[in-house]
BAVOBA-566376 format. One record per residue (C-alpha): residue number from 1; residue in three letters; x, y, z. Coordinates in nm, 4 decimals. Example, Ala and Ser with C-alpha at 12.3 -4.5 7.8 and 13.67 -1.06 7.14 Angstrom:
BEGIN
REC seq type X Y Z
REC 1 ALA 1.2300 -0.4500 0.7800
REC 2 SER 1.3670 -0.1060 0.7140
//
This chain:
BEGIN
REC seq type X Y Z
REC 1 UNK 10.1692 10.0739 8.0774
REC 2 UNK 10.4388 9.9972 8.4009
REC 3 UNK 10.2928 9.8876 8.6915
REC 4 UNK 10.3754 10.1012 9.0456
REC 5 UNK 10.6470 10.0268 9.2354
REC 6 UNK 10.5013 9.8747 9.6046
REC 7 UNK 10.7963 10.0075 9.8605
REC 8 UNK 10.7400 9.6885 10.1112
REC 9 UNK 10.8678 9.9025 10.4076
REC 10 UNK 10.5670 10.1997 10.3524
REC 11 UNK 10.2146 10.1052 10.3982
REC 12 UNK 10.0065 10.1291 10.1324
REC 13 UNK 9.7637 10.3976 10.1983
REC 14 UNK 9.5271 10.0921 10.4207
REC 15 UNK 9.4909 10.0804 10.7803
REC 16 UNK 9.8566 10.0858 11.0556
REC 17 UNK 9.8419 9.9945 11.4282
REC 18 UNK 10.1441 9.9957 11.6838
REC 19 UNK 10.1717 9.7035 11.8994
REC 20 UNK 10.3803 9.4806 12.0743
REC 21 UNK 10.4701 9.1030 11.9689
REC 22 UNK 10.4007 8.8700 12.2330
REC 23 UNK 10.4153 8.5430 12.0733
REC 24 UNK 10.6370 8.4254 11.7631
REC 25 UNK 10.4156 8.1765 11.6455
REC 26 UNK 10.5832 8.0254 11.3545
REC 27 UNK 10.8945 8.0740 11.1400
REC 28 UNK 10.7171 8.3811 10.9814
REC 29 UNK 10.4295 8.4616 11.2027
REC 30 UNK 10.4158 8.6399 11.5247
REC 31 UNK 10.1314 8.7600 11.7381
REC 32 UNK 10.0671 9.1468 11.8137
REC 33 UNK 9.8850 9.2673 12.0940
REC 34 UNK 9.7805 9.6200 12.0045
REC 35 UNK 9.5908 9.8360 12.3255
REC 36 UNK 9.3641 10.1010 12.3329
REC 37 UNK 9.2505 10.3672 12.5980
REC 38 UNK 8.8547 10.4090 12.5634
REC 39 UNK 8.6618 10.6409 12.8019
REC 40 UNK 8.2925 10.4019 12.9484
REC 41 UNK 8.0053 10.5878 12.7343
REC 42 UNK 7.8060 10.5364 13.0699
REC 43 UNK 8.0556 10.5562 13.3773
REC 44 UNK 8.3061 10.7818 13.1843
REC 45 UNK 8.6076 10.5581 13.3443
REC 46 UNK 8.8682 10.4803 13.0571
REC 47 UNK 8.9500 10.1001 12.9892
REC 48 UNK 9.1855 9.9399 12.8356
REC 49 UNK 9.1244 9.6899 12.5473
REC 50 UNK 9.3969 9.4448 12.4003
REC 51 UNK 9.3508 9.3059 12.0784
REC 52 UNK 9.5624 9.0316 11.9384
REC 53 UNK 9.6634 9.0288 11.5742
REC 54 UNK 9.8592 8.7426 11.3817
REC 55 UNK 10.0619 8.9300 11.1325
REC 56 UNK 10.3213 8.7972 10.8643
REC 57 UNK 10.7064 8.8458 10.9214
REC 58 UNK 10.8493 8.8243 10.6027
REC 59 UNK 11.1882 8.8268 10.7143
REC 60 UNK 11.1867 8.6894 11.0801
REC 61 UNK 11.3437 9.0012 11.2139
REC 62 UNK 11.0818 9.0522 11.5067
REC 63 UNK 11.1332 8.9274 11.8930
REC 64 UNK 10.9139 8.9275 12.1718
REC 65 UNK 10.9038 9.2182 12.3125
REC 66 UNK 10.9193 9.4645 11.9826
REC 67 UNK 10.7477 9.7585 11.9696
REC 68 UNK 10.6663 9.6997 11.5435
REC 69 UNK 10.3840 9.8570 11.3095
REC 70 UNK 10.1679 9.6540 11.1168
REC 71 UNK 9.9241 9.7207 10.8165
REC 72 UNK 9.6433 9.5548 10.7108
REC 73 UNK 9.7013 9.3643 10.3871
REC 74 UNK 9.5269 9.0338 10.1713
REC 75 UNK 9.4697 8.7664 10.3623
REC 76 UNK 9.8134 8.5259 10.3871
REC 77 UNK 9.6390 8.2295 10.5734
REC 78 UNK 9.3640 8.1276 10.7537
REC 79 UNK 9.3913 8.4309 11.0728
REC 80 UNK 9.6620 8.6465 10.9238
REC 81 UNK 9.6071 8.9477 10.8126
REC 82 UNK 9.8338 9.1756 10.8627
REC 83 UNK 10.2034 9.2406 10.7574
REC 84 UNK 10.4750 9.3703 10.9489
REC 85 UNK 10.5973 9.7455 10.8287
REC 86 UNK 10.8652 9.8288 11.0760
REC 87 UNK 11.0100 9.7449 11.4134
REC 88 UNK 10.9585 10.0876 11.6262
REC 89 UNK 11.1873 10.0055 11.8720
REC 90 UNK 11.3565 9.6625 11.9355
REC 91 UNK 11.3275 9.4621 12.3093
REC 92 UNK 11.6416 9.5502 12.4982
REC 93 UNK 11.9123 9.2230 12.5294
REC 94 UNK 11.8464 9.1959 12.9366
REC 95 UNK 11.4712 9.1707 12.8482
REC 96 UNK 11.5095 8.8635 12.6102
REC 97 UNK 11.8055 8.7023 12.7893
REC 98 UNK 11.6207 8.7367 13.1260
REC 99 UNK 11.2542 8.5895 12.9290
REC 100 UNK 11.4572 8.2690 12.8410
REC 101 UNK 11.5883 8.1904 13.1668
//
């Protein structure tokens, strides 16, 4: 019996959410804050939560500023996780030069 081959840049079959890193918190970790638009179940007015996720960067290829995909996955360490899956759409040079000034 062969065991299935886990493609590391698909999700398997859990739970994605799109965010954006705001915090690289360690040599493999960064922070995702992921936002939803909810409509007030009493005064109909739609909000906007933020929720902040630690997920696991396996190959330190994220920056602030990344627009990435994460899935949920086993827990790596105490608050993470979540794994990275892909990097949507990179932060722009002038954005990270202009953040380290």
């Amino acid at each position: 019996m062969t065991t299935p081959q886990v493609n590391p840049t698909r999700p398997s079959g859990g739970q994605t959410v799109q965010g954006t890193v705001t915090k690289l918190s360690g040599p493999k970790s960064v922070v995702v804050t992921a936002s939803q638009r909810i409509r007030h179940p009493k005064y109909l007015k739609v909000i906007r939560r933020l929720t902040r996720l630690k997920a696991h960067d396996a190959a330190s290829q994220c920056r602030q500023g990344d627009l990435v995909e994460i899935a949920l996955c086993r827990p790596i360490s105490r608050t993470k996780r979540w794994r990275i899956v892909r990097v949507i759409k990179p932060a722009s040079a002038f954005q990270s030069s202009e953040a380290s000034s």
